[in-house]
DRENLUMSE-141940 format. One record per residue: residue number from 1; x, y, z of N, C-alpha, C, O in turn. Coordinates in Angstrom, 3 decimals. Example, Ala and Ser with C-alpha at 12.3 -4.5 7.8 and 13.67 -1.06 7.14 Angstrom:
BEGIN
fiti; nu; nv; nw; cau; cav; caw; cu; cv; cw; ou; ov; ow
1; 13.190; -5.690; 7.800; 12.300; -4.500; 7.800; 13.200; -3.300; 7.800; 14.236; -3.319; 8.465
2; 12.850; -2.250; 7.080; 13.670; -1.060; 7.140; 12.900; 0.030; 7.870; 13.409; 1.138; 8.039
***
This chain:
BEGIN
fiti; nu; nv; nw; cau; cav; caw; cu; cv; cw; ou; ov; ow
1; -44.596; -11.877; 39.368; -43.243; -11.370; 39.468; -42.689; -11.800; 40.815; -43.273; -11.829; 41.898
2; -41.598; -12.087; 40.557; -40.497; -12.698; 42.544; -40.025; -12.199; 42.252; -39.657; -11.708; 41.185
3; -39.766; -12.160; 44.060; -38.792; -10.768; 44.388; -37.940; -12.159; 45.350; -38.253; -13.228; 45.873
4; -36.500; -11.157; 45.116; -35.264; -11.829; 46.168; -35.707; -11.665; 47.497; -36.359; -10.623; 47.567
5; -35.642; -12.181; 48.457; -35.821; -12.281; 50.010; -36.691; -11.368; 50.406; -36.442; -10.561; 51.302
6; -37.656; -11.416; 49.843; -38.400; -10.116; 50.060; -38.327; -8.769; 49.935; -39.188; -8.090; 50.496
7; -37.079; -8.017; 49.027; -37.204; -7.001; 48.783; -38.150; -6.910; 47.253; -38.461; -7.765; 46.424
8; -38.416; -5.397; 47.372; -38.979; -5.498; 46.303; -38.245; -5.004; 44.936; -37.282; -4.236; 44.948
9; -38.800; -5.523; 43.806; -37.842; -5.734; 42.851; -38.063; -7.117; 42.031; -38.690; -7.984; 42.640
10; -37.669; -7.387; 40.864; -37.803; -8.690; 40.011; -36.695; -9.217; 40.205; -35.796; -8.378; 40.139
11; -36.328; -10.287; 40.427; -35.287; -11.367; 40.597; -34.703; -11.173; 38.421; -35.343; -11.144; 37.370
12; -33.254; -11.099; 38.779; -33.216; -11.042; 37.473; -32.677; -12.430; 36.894; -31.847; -13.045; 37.563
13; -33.074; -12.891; 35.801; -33.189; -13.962; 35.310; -32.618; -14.184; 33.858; -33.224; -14.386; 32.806
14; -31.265; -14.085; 34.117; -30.261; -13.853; 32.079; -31.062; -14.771; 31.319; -31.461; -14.491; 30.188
15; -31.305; -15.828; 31.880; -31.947; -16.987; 30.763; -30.246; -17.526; 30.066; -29.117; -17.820; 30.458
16; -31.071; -17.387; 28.763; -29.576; -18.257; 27.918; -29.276; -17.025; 27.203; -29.542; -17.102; 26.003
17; -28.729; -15.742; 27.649; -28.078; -14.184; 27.265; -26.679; -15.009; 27.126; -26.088; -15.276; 26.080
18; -26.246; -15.396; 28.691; -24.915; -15.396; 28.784; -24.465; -16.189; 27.557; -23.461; -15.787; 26.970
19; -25.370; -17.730; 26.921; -24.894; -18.551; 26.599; -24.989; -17.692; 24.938; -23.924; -17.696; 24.321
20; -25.736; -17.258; 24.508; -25.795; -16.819; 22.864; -24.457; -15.659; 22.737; -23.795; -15.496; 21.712
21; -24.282; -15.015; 23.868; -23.156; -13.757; 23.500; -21.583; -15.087; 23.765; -20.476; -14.879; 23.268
22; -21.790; -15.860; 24.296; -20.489; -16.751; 24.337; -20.234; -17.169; 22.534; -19.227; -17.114; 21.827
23; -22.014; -17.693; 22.182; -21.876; -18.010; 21.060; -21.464; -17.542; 20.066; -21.011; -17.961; 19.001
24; -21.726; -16.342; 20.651; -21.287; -15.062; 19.482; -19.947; -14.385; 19.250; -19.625; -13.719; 18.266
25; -19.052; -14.738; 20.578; -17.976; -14.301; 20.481; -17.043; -15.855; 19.865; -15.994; -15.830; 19.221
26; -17.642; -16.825; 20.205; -16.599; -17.934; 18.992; -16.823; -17.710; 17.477; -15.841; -17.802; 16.740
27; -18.292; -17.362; 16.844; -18.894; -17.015; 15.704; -17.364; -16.129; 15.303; -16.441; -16.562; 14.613
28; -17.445; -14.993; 15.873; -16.936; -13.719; 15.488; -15.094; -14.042; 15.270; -14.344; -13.780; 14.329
29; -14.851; -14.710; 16.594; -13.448; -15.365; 16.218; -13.072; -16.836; 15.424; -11.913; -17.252; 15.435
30; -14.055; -17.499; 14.809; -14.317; -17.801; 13.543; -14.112; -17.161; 12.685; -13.241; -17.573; 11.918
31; -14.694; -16.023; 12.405; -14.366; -15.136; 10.991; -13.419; -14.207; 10.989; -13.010; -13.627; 9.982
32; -13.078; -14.052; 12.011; -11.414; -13.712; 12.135; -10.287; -14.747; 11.482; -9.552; -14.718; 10.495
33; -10.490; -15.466; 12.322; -9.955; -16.914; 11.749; -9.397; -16.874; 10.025; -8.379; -16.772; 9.341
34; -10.841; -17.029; 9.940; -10.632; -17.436; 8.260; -10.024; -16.278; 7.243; -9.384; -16.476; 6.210
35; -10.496; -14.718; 7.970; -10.308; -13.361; 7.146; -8.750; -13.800; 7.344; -7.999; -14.101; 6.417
36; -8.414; -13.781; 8.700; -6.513; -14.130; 8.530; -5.953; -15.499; 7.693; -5.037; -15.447; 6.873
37; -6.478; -16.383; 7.959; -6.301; -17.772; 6.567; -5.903; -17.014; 5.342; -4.829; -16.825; 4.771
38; -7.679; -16.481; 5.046; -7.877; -16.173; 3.705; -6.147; -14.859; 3.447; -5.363; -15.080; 2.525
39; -5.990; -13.987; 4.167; -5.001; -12.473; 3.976; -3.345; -13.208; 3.548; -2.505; -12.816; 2.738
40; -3.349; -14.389; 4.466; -1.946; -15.149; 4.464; -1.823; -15.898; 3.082; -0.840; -15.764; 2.353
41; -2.694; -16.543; 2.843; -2.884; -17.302; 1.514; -2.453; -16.203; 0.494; -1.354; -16.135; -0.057
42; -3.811; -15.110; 0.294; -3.008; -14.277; -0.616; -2.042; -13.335; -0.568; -1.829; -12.740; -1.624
43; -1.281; -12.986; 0.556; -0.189; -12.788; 0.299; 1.000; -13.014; 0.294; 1.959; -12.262; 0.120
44; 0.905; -14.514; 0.573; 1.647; -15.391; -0.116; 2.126; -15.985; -1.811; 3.223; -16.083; -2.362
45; 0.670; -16.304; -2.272; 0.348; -16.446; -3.122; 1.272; -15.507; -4.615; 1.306; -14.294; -4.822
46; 1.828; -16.491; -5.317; 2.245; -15.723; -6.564; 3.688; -15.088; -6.111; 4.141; -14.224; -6.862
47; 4.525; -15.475; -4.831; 5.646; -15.110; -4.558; 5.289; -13.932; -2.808; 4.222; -13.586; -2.300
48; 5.910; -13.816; -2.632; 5.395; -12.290; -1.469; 6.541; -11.232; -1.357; 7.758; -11.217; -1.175
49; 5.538; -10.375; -1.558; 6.150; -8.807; -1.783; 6.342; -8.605; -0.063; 5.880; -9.220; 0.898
50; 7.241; -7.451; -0.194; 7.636; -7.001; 1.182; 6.083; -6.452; 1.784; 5.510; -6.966; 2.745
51; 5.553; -5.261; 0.957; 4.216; -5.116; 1.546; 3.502; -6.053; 2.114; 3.161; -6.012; 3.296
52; 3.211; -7.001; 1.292; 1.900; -8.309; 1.259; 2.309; -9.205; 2.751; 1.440; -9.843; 3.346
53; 4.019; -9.129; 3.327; 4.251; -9.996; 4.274; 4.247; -8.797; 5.247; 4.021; -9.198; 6.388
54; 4.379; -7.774; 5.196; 3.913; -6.823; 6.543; 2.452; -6.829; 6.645; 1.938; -7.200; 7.700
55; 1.712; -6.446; 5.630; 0.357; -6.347; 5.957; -0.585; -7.849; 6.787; -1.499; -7.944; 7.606
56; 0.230; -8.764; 6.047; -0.267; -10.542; 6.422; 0.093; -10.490; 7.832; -0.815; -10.686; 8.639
57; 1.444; -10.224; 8.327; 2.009; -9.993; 9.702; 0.939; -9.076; 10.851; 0.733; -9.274; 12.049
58; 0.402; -8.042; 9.931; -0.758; -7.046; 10.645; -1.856; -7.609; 10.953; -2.595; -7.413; 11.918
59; -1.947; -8.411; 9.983; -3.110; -9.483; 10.118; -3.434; -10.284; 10.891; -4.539; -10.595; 11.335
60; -1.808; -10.876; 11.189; -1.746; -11.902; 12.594; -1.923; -11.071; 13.818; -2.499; -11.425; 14.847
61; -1.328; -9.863; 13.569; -1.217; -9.527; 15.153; -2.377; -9.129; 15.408; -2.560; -9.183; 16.624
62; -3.499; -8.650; 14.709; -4.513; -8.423; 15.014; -5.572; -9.119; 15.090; -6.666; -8.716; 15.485
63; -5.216; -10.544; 14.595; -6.407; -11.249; 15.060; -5.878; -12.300; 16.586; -6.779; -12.757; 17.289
64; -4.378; -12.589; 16.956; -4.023; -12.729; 17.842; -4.442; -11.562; 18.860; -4.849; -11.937; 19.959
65; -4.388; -10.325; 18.631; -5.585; -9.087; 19.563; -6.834; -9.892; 20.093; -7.012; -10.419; 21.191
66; -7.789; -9.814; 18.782; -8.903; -10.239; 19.006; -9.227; -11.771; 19.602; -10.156; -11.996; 20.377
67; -8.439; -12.628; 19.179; -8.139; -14.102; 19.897; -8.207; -13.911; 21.465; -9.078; -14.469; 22.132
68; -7.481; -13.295; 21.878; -6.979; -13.019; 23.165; -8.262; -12.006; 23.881; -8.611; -12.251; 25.036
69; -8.802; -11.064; 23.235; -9.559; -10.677; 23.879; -10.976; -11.636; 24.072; -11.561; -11.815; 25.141
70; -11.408; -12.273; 22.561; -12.824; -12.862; 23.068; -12.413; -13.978; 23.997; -13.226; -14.453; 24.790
71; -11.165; -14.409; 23.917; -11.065; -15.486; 25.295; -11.263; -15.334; 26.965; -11.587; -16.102; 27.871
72; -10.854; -13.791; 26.852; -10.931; -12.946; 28.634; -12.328; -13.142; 28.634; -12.907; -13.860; 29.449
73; -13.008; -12.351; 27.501; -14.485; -12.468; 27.585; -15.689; -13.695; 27.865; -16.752; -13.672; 28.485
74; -15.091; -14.586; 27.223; -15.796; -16.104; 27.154; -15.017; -16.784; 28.236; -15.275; -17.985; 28.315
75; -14.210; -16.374; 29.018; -14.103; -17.107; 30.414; -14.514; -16.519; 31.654; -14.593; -17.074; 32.750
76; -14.936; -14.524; 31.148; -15.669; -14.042; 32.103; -17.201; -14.424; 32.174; -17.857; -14.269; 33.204
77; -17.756; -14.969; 30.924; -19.090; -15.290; 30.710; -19.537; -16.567; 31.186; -20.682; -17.019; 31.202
78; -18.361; -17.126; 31.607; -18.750; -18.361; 31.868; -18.050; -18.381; 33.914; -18.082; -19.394; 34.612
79; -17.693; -17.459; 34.230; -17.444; -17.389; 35.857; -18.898; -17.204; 36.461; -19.292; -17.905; 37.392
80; -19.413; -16.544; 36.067; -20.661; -15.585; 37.078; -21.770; -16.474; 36.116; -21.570; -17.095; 35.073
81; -23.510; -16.192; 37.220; -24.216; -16.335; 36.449; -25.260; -15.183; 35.733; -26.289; -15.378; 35.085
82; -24.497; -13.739; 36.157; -25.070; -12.802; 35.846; -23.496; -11.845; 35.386; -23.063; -10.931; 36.088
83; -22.789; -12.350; 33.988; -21.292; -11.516; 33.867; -22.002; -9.868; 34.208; -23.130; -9.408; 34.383
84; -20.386; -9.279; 34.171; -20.446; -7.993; 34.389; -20.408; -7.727; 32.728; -20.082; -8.501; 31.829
85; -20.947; -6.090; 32.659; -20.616; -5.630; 31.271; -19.528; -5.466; 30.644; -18.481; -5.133; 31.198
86; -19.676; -5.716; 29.224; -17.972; -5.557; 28.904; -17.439; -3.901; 28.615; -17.729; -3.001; 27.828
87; -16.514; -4.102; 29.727; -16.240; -2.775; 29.616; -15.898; -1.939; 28.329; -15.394; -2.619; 27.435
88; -16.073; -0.575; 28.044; -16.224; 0.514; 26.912; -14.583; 0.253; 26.080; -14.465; 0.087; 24.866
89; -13.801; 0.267; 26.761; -12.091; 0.184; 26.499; -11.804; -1.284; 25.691; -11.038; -1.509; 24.753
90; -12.786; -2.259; 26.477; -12.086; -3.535; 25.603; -13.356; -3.802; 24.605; -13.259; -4.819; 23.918
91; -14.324; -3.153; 24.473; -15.291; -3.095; 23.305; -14.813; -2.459; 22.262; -15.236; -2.645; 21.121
92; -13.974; -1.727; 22.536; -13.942; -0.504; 21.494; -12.399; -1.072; 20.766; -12.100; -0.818; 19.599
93; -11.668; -1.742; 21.556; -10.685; -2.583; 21.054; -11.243; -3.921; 19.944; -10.792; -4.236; 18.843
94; -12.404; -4.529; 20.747; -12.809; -5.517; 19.567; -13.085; -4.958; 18.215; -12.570; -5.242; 17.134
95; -13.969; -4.142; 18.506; -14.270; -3.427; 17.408; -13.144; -2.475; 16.159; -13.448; -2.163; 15.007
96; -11.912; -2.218; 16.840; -10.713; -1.474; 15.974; -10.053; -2.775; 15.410; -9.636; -2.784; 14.251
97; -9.939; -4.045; 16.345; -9.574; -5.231; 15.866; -10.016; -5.848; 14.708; -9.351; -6.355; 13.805
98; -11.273; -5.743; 14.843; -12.197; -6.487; 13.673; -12.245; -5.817; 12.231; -12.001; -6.450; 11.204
99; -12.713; -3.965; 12.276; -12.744; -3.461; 11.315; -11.155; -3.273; 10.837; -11.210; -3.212; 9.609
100; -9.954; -3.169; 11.204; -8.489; -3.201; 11.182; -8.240; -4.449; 10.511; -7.425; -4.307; 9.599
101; -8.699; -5.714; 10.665; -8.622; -6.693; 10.154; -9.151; -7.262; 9.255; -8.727; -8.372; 8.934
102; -10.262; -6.663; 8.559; -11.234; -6.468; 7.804; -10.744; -5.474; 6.463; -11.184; -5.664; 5.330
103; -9.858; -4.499; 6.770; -9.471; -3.734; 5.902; -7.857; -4.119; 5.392; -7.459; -3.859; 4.257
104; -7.029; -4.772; 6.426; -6.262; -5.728; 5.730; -6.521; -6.654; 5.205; -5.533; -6.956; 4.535
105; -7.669; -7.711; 5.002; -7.673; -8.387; 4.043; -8.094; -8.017; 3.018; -8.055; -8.779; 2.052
106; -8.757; -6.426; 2.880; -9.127; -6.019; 1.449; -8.176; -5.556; 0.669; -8.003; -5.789; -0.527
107; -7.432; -4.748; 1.538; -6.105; -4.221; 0.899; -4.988; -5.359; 0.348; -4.277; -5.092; -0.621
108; -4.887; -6.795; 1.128; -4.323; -7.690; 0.316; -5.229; -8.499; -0.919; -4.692; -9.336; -1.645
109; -6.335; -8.209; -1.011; -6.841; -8.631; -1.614; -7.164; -7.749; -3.346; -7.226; -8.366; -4.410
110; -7.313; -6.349; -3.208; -6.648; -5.540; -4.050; -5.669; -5.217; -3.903; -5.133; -4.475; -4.725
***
């Protein structure tokens, strides 16, 4: 075990953390991506009802949310070589983003 300048303690060592949670936040705004593709298509599709173009509209704005947030994130992951945690407030936003966006494309989808 090494220690920093001689205190004692393990030198901490992310490895490739930083690089798989980067990976994971393009993964995730990938399937955002496509859930909003896929919500616009069908409610478009077959003419569009006033509902189907508000909910599609909900769709955008919420994956433009989530767009915007994994980008703060994946440029904080890539400043430091040890990022800070992601704070509780903008976790809990990804997460209302994702499942919010997730339930508009079901609802356009039934």
């Amino acid at each position: 075990m090494s220690t920093r300048g001689g205190a004692a303690g393990p030198v901490r060592d992310p490895g490739l953390q930083p690089e798989r949670t980067r990976l994971a936040w393009r993964r995730t705004t990938l399937s955002s991506t496509v859930a909003a593709v896929l919500a616009a298509k069908t409610a478009l599709h077959g003419g569009a009802s006033p509902v189907g173009v508000l909910v599609c509209a909900l769709c955008c704005l919420l994956w433009l949310a989530f767009l915007l947030l994994a980008q703060f994130r994946i440029r904080g992951l890539a400043r430091t070589a040890a990022p800070p945690a992601l704070p509780a407030r903008l976790a809990t936003t990804a997460v209302l983003c994702t499942v919010a966006l997730a339930l508009c494309a079901a609802v356009l989808v039934f």
